[in-house]
C-alpha positions as a Markdown table, in Angstrom:
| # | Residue | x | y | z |
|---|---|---|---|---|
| 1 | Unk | 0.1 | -5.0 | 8.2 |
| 2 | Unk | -2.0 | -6.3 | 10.9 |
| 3 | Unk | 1.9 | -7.7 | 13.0 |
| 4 | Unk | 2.7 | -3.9 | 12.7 |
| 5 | Unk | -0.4 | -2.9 | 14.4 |
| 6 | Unk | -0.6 | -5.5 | 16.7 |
| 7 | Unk | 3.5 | -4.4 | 17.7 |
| 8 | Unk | 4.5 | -0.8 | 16.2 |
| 9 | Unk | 7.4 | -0.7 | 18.4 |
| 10 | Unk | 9.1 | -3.5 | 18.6 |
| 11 | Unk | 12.6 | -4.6 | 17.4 |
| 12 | Unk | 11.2 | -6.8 | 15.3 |
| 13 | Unk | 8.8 | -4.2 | 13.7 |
| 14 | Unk | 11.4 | -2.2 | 12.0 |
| 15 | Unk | 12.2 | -5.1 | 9.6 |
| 16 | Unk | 8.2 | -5.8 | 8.9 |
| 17 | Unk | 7.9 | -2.0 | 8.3 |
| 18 | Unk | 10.6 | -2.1 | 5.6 |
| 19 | Unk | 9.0 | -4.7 | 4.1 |
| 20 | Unk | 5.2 | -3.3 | 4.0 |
| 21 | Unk | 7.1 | -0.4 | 3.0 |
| 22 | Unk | 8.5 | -2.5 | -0.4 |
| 23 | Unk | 4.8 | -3.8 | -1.2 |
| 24 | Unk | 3.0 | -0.3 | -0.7 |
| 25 | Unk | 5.6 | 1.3 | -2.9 |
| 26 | Unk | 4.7 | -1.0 | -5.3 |
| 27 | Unk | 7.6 | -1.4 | -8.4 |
| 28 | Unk | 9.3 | 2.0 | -8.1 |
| 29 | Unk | 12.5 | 1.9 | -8.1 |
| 30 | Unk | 14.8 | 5.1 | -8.6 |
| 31 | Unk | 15.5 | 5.5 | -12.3 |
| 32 | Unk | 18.9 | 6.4 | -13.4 |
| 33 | Unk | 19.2 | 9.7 | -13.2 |
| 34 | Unk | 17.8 | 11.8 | -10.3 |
| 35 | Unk | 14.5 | 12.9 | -11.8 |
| 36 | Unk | 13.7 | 9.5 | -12.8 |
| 37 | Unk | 11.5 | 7.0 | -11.4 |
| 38 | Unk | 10.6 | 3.3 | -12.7 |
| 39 | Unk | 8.0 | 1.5 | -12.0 |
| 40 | Unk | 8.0 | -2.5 | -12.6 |
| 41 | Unk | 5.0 | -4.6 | -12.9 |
| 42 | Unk | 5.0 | -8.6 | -13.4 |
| 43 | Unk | 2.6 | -8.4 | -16.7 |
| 44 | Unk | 2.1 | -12.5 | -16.0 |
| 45 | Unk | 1.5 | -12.1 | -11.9 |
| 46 | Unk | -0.5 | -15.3 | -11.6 |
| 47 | Unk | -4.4 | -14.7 | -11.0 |
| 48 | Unk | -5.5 | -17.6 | -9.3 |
| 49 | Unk | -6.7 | -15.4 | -6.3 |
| 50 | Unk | -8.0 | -12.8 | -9.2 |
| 51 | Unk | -6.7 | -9.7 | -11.3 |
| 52 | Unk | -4.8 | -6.9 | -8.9 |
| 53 | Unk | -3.2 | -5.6 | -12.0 |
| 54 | Unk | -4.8 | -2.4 | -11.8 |
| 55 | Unk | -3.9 | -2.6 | -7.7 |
| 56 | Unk | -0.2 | -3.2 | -8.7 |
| 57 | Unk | -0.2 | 0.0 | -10.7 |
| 58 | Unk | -1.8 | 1.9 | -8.1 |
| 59 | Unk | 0.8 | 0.9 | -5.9 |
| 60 | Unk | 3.6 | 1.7 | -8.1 |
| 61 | Unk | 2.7 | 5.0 | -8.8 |
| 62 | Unk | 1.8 | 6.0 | -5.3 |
| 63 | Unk | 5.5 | 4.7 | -4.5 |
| 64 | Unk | 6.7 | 7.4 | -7.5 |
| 65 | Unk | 4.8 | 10.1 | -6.5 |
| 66 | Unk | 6.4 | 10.0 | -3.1 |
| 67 | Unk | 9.6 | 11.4 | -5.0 |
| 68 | Unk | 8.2 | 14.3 | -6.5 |
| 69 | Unk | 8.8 | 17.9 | -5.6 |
| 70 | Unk | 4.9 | 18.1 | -4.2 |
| 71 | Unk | 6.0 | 15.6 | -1.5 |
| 72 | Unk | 9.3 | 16.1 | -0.5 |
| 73 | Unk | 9.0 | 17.7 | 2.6 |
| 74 | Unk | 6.4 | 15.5 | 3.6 |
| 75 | Unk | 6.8 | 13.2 | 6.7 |
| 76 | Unk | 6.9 | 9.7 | 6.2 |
| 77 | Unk | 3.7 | 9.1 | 7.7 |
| 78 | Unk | 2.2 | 11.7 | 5.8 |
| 79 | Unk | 3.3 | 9.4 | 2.3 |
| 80 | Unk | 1.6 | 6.6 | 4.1 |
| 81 | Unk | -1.7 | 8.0 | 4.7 |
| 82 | Unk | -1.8 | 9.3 | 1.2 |
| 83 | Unk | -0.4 | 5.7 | 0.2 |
| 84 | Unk | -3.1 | 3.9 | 2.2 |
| 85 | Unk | -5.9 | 6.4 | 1.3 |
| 86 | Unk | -5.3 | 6.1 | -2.4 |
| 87 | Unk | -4.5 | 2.5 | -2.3 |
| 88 | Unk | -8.2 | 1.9 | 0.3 |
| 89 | Unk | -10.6 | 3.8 | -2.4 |
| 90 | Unk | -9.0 | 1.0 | -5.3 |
| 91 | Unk | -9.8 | -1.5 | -3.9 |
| 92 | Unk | -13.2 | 0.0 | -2.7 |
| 93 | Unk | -13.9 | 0.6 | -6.3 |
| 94 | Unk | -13.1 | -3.0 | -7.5 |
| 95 | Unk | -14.6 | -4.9 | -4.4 |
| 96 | Unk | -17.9 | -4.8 | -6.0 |
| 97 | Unk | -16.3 | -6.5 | -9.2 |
| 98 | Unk | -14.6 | -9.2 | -7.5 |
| 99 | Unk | -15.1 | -12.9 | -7.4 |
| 100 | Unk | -16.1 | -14.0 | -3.8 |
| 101 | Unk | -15.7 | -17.7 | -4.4 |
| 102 | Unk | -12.0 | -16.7 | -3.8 |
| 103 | Unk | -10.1 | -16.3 | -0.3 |
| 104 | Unk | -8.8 | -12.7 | -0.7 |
| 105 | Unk | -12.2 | -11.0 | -2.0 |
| 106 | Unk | -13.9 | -13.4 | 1.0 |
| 107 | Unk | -11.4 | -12.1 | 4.0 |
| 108 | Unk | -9.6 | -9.5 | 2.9 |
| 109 | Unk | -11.0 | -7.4 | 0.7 |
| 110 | Unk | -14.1 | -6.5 | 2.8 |
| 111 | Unk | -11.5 | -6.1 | 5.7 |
| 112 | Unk | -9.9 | -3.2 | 3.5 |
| 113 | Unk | -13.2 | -1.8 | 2.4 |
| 114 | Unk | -14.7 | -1.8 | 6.3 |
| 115 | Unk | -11.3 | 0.3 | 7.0 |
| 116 | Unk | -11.9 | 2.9 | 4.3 |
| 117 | Unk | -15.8 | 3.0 | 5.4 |
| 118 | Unk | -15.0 | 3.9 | 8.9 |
| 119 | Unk | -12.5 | 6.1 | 8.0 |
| 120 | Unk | -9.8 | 3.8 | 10.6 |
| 121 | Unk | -7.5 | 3.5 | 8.1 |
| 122 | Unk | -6.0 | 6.7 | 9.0 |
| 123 | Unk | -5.2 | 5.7 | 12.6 |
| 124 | Unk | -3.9 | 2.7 | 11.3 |
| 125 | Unk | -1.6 | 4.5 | 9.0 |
| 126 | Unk | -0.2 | 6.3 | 12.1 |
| 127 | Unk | 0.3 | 2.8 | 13.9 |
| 128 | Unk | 2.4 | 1.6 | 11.2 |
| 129 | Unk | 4.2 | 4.0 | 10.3 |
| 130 | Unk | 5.6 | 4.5 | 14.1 |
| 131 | Unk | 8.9 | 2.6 | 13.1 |
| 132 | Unk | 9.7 | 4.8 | 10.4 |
| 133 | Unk | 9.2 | 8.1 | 12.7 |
């Protein structure tokens, strides 16, 4: 995330969007018929850095509500700021909860939850999605 805003327009951006793209969508995958969406979660994700099982799901359904008939018409930047806004008040919620003897609730979580305060994540959004648009 912070390559795409650092270069949103690059050649090289294109493939790093696809693949934030992947991790926001979480595990959704198109189902097998056309009004069908799956969503896979790794049950034994290892937890050394703590629990983001319930961050996993958030991401997974975010990535099948982008299919529904509420969002079709909706620009792809428009999925990510919904993506990003639900996905920001998670881990706002849990930040609290977290165990900050560990790297990712030290540096990034409160990274995450001073976008979310300042309401930045929104421009961000923007940033990154520029490849996509």
């Amino acid at each position: 995330m912070r390559f795409l805003a650092i270069e949103p327009n690059s050649r090289r951006s294109t493939g790093g969007f696809a693949l934030f793209s992947e991790l926001v969508n979480g595990g959704a995958k198109q189902g097998k018929n056309p009004n069908e969406t799956t969503i896979f979660m790794d049950l034994n994700a290892k937890k050394d850095e703590g629990d983001f099982g319930s961050i996993d799901l958030v991401l997974g359904l975010s990535g099948a509500a982008r299919k529904t008939d509420e969002n079709k018409n909706k620009t792809e930047m428009e999925l990510l700021v919904g993506q990003l806004s639900t996905l920001l008040a998670i881990i706002d919620e849990q930040a609290p909860r977290g165990d900050k003897s560990k790297f990712t609730w030290r540096y990034y979580i409160p990274f995450f939850v001073e976008l979310k305060r300042r309401a930045s994540w929104n421009r961000l959004a923007t940033t990154l999605a520029s490849p996509a648009t």
